[in-house]
C-alpha positions in Angstrom: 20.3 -96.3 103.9 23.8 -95.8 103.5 23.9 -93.4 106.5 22.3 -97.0 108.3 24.9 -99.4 106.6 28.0 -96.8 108.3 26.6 -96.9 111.9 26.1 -100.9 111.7 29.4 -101.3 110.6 30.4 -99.2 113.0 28.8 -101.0 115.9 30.0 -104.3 113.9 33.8 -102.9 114.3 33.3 -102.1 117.6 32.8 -105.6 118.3 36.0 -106.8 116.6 37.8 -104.4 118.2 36.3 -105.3 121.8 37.1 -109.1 120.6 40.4 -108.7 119.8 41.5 -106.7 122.8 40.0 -110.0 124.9 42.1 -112.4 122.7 45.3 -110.3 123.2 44.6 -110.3 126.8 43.4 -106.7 127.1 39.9 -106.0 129.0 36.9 -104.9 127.0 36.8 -101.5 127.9 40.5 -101.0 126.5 39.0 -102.2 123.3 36.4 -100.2 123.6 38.7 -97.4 124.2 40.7 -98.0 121.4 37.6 -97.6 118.6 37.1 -94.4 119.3 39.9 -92.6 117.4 40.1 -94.8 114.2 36.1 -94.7 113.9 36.5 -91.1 114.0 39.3 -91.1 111.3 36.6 -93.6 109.5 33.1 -90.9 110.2 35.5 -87.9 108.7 36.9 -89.7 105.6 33.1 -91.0 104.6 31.9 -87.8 105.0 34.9 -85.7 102.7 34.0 -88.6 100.2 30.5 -87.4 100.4 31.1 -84.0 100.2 33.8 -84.4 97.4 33.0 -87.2 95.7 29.1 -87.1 95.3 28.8 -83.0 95.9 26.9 -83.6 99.0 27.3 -80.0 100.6 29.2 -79.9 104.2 25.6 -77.8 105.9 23.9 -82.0 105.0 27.0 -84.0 105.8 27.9 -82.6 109.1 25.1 -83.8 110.9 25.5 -87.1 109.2 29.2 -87.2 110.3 27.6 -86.4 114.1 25.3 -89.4 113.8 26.9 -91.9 111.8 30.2 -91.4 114.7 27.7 -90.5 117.4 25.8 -94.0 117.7 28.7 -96.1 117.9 31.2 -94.0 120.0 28.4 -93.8 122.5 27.8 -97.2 122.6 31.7 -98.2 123.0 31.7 -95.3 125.5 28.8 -97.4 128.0 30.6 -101.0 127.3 33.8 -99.4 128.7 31.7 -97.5 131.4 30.0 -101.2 132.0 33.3 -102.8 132.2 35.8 -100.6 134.0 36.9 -98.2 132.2 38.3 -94.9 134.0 
């Protein structure tokens, strides 16, 4: 469930981002674009937490990290494709 709640709100701030870059006058794909890295600074820190915090060992977490970034960096990765991106 909580692995579910991550990749939503990932796909939930890759619509902010995409919205904001559109209201600053940027093109979706740059918002796009621009979710990647802090989603990824977002994917590592829940997993340390999981491994540190509730002893969660890294051989479990790892493939969580790979999903729970995975779904939503793929799916900002086709809206830039869709909309220009390089």
């Amino acid at each position: 469930m909580h692995t579910l709640m991550w990749i939503v709100g990932g796909l939930v701030a890759l619509g902010i981002f995409i919205l904001a870059a559109v209201l600053l006058g940027k093109s979706v794909a740059e918002g796009a674009r621009a979710f990647v890295w802090p989603w990824l600074a977002a994917s590592v820190v829940n997993m340390l937490l999981g491994i540190y915090w509730a002893n969660i060992p890294f051989s479990v977490e790892l493939p969580v990290l790979v999903v729970v970034f995975g779904v939503p960096a793929a799916v900002a990765w086709l809206v830039a494709k869709r909309f220009g991106a390089v």
